[in-house]
C-alpha positions in Angstrom: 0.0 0.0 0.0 2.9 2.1 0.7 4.1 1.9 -3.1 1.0 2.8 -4.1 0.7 5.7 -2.3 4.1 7.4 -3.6 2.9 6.4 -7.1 -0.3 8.2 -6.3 1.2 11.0 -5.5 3.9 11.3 -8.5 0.5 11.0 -10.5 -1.1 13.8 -8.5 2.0 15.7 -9.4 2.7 15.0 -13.1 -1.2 15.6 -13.4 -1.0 18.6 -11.9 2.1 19.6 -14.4 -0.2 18.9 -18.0 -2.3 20.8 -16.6 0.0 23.7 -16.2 1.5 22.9 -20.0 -2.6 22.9 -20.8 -2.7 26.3 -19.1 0.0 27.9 -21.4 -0.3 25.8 -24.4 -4.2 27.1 -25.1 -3.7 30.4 -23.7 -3.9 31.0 -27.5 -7.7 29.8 -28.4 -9.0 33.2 -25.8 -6.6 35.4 -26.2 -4.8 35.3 -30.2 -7.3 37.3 -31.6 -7.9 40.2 -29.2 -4.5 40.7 -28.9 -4.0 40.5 -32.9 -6.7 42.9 -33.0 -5.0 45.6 -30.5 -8.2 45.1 -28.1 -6.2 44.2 -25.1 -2.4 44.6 -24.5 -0.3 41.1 -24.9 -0.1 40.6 -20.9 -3.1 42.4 -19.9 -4.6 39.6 -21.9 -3.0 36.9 -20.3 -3.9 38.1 -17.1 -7.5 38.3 -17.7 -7.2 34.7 -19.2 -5.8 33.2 -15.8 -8.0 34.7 -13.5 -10.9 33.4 -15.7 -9.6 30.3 -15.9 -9.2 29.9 -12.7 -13.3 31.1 -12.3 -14.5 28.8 -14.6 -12.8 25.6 -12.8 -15.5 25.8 -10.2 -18.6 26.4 -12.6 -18.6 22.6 -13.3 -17.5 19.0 -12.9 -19.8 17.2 -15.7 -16.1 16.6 -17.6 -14.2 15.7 -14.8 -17.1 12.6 -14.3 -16.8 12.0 -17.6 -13.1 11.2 -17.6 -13.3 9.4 -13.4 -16.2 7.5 -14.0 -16.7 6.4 -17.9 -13.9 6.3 -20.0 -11.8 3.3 -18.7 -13.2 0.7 -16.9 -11.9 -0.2 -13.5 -12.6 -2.7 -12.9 -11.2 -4.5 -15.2 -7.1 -3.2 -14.3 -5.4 -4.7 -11.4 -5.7 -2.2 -8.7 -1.7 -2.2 -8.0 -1.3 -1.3 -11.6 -3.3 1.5 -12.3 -2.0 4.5 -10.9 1.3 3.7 -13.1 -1.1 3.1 -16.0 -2.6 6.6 -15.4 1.1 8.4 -15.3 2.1 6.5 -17.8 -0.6 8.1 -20.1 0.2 11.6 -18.8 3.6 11.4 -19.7 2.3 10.9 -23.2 0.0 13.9 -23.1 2.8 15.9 -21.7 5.4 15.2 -24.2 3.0 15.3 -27.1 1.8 19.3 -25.5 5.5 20.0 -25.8 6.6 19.0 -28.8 3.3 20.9 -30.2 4.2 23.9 -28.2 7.8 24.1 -29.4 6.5 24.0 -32.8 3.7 26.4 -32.2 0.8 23.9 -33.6 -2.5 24.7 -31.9 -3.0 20.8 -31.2 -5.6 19.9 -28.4 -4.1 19.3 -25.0 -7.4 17.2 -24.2 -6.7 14.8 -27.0 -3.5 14.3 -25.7 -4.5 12.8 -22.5 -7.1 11.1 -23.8 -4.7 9.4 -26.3 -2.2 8.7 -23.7 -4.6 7.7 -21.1 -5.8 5.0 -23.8 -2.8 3.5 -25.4 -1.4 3.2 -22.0 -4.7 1.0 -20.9 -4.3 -1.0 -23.8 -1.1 -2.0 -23.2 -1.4 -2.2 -19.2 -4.7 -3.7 -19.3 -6.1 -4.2 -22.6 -8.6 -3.0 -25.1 -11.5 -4.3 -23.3 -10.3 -1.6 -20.4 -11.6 1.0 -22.5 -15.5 2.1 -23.0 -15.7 2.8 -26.8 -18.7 3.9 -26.4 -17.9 6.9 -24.0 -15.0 7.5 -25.9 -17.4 7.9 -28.8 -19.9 10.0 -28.1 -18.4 12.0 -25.4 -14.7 12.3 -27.0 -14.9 11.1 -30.8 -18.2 13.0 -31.6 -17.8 16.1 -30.0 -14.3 16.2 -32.0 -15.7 16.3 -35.1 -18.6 18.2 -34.4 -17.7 20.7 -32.7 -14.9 22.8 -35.0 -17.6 22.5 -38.1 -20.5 23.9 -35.8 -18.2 26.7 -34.4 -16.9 27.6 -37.8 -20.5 28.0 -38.9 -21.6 29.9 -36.4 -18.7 32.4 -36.6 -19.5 32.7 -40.3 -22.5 33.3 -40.0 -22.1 35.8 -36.7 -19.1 37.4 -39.2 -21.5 37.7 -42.1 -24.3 39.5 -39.7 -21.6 42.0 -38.1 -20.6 43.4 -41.5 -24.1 43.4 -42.8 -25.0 45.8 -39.8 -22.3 48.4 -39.9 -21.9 48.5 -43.5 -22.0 52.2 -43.4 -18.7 51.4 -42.7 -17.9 49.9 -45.6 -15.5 52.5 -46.5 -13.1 51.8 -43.9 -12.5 48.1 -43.8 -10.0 47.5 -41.2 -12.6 49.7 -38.5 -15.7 48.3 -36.6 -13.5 49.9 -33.8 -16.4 49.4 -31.5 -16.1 45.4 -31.6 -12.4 46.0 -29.9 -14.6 46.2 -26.8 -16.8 43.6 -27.6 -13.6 41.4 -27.8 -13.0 41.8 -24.2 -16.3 40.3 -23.6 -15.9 37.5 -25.7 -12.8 36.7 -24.9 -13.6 36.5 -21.5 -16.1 34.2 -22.2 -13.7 31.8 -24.0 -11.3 31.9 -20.9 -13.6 31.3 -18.8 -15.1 28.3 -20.7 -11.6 27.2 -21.3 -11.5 26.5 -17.0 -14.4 25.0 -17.2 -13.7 22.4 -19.5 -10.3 21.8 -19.7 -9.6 22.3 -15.8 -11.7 19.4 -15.2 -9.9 16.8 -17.6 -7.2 16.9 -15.0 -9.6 16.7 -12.0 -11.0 13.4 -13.6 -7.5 12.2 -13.8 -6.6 13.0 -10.2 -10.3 11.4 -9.0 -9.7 8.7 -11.0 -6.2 7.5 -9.3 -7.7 8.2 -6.1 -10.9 5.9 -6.8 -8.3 3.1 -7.6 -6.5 3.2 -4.3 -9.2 3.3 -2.1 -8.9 6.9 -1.2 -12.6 7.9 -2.9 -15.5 6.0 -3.9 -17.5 8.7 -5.7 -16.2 10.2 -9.7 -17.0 13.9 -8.1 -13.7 15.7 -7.5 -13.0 16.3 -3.8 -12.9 20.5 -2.8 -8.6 20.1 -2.8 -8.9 18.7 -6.4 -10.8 21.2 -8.2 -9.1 24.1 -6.3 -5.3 22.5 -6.9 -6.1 22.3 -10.8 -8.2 25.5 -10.8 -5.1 27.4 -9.9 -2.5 25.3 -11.8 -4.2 25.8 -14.8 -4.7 29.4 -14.1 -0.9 29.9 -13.6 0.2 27.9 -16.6 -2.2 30.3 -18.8 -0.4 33.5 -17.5 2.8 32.0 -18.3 1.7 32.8 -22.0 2.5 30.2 -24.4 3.2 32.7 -27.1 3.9 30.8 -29.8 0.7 29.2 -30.1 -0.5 32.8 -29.6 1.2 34.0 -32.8 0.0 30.8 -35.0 -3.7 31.0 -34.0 -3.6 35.1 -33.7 -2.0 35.8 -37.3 -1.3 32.2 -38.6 -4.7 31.7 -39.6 -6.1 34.8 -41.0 -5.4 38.6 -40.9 -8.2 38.7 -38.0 -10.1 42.1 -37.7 -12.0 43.1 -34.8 -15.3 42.1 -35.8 -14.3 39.0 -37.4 -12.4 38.3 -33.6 -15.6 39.0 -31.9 -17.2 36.7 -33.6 -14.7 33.8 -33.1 -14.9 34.3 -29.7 -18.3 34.6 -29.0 -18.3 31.3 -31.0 -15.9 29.3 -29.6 -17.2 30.2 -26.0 -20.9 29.6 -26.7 -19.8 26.0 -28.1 -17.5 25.2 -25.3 -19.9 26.3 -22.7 -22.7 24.2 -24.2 -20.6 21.4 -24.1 -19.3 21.2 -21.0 -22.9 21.4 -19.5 -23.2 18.4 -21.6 -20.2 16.7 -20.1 -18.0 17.0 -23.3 -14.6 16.5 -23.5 -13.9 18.4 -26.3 -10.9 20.3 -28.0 -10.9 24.4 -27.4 -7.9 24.5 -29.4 -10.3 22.8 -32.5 -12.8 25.0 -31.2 -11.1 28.1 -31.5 -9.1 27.4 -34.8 -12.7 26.4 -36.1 -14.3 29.7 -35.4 -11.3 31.7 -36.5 -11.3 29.9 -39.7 -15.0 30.5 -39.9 -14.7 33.6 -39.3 -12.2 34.5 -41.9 -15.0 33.1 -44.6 -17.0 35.3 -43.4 -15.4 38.3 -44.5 -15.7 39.8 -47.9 -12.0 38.9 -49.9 -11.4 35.8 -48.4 -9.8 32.9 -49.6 -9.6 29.7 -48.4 -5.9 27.6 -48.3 -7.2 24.2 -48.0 -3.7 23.0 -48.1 -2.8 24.4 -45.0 -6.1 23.7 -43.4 -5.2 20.4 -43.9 -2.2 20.3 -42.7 -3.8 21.4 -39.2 -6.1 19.3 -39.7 -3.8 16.4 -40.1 -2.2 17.8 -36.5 -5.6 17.2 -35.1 -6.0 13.5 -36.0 -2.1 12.6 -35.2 -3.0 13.9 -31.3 -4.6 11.3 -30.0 -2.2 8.4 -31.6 0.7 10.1 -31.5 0.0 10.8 -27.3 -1.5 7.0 -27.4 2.1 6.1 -28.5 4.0 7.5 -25.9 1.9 6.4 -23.3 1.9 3.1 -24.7 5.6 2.8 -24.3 5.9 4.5 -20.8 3.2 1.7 -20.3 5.5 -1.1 -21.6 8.1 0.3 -19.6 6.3 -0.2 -16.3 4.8 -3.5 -17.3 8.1 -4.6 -18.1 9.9 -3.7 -14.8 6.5 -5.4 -12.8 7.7 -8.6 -14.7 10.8 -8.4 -13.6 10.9 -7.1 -9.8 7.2 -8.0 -9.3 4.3 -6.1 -8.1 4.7 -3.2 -6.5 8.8 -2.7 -6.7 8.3 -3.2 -10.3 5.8 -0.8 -10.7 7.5 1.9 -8.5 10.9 1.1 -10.7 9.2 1.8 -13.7 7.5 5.0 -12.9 10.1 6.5 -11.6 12.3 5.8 -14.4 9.4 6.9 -16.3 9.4 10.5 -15.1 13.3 10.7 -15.4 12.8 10.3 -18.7 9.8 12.4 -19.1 11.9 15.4 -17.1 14.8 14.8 -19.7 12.4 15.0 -22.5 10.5 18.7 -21.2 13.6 20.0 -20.5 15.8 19.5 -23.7 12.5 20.7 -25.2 12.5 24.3 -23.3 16.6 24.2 -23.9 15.4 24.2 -27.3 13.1 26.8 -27.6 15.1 29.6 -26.2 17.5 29.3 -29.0 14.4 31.1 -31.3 12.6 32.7 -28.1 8.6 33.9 -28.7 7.5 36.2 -26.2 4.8 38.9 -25.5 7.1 41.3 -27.7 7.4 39.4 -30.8 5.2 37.2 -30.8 2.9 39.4 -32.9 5.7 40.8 -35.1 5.2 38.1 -38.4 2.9 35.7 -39.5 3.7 32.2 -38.0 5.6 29.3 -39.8 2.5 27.4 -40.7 1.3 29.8 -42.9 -1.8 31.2 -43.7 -5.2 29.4 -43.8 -7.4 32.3 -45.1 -5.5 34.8 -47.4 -7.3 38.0 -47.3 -7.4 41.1 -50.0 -5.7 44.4 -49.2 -8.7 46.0 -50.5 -11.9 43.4 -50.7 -14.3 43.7 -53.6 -16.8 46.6 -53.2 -20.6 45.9 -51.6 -23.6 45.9 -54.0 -24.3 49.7 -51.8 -20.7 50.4 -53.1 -20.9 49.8 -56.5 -24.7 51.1 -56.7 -23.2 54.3 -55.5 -20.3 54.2 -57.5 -22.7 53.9 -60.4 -25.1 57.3 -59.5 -22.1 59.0 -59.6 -20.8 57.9 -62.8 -24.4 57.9 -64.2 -24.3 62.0 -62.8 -20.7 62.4 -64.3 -22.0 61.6 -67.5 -25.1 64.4 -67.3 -22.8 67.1 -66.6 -20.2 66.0 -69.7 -23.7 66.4 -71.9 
């Protein structure tokens, strides 16, 4: 029991660090396009993300019982084995949310877990340990769904903006007066940001507590929800500024009502669906709703190549983190075989985060050598290119040209 309790608690920890590299890793989905836009100041923004962040951890817990009580069964894993299957999987969330972050790819830190928390059951356990059909509809689903309803919504909510101040239509760039709806709407997204993605590491804390003993219920205890609330919160004032510059200026040249209308997509969809108890991507979210949003505006045009490209980051997550946990899985399994239970497990887990702490850190050695920070990190379009190329000067409105016409027609009268 005493094994399993220092294993419980390195889990506690290294679930306790995603959820920091969650914080700063989707920083990006509230805060790119308000700070793109000039409506809030690079760390005024970040600011405002963490405290909401931190607020919206204790709206809910609907997605921390989906991932404590639904998605892997049990009862079915050895109860000496499961905490170092659950690390195990978080070191393959974790070194997935860093490679991603070094490169600046706004890949979902929930599809991570979830990828790591599988292919680490599957390989500790097996496949039957895993409920396909809560990974489905509550995972799977909401993955697709969710970027093609938020990109709709922003198109159409980008569409309705321009169609209501087209007096404006002579100054395309303005719609100054949606620079303060951004700090509404971006509000909202940090705030639903807690209250989903706070809660995937609450599950995973509740869950390695069920499996000891120490809890019987899938509702986070008090210490939980405000542990995560608060590492989550400091993560996303740490920045994560690279992400910031792909989603902010990587996707399109984002106005200020075209940002107001991501963001008021992107948090109405997150919101909905963590009342519903889904675990869903904000980064797919967000990068949804900007794309939407860029559509939306007259001039557009679409790059599918690099959509896909993102896309193609979105569908490697869950494998790619499924991997990696499946190894750091084999790794434990392996040392259980050969020290037996308990030793083995212990051995393996703590070989496990040496490894992992070698990985993070030749990873941040890394990144300094090209350095993104609040001063440059909206200084050049990011390396992955632009998903919606935009006009300098769009086509005129149908008012425009009618306009444009009376005055020609007039020009015309006076010649004669």
């Amino acid at each position: 029991m005493e094994t399993a309790a220092l294993i419980v608690v390195l889990v506690i920890a290294l679930a306790l660090f995603f959820d920091f590299t969650n914080g700063f890793h989707d920083t990006a989905n509230a805060m790119a396009t308000p700070i793109a836009t000039g409506a809030l100041k690079p760390k005024v923004a970040v600011l405002l993300a963490a405290v909401l962040n931190l607020v919206g951890a204790f709206l809910s817990t609907e997605v921390a019982k989906t991932i404590s009580g639904g998605m892997i069964r049990e009862d079915q894993l050895s109860q000496s084995i499961f905490p170092a299957i659950i690390f195990a999987g978080l070191i393959g969330a974790i070194t997935w949310n860093m490679l991603t972050w070094l490169l600046g790819l706004p890949s979902s830190s929930s599809h991570a877990l979830f990828g790591g928390l599988i292919g680490a059951t599957v390989v500790g356990a097996s496949i039957s340990a895993i409920d396909t059909g809560v990974v489905l509809s509550k995972v799977v689903l909401p993955a697709l769904i969710a970027p093609l309803t938020a990109g709709i919504i922003a198109f159409v909510a980008t569409k309705i903006a321009y169609v209501v101040t087209r007096r404006y239509d002579n100054k395309p760039d303005g719609r100054d007066g949606f620079r303060w709806g951004q700090i509404f709407t971006s509000s909202l997204v940090a705030l639903a940001h807690g209250t989903n993605d706070a809660q995937k590491t609450m599950g995973v804390i509740t869950l390695a507590l069920i499996t000891v003993g120490w809890q019987t219920q899938s509702d986070p205890q008090l210490w939980v929800i405000f542990a995560c609330a608060f590492t989550i919160a400091l993560g996303t004032y740490m920045g994560g500024w690279r992400i910031i510059r792909t989603l902010g200026k990587g996707l399109t040249d984002v106005k200020p009502a075209q940002g107001f209308s991501a963001e008021a997509s992107t948090a109405s969809t997150i919101l909905a669906s963590s009342a519903l108890g889904f675990a869903l991507s904000t980064t797919q979210v967000a990068s949804g709703s900007v794309i939407g949003s860029g559509l939306g505006r007259r001039g557009a045009v679409v790059r599918w190549g690099t959509v896909g490209r993102i896309t193609v980051g979105w569908v490697l997550t869950l494998p790619a983190a499924g991997i990696v946990g499946a190894l750091a899985a084999f790794l434990i399994v392996g040392f259980e075989n050969l020290f037996g239970q308990g030793v083995g497990e212990l051995i393996g887990v703590i070989i496990g985060a040496v490894i992992a702490v070698a990985i993070v850190l030749a990873i941040f050695l890394r990144s300094r050598r090209n350095e993104v920070t609040a001063a440059n990190a909206m200084s050049e379009v990011a390396d992955s290119g632009a998903a919606v190329d935009l006009t300098e000067e769009p086509p005129p409105t149908r008012r425009q040209q009618r306009v444009a016409q009376a005055a020609a027609a007039s020009d015309e009268e006076g010649v004669r």
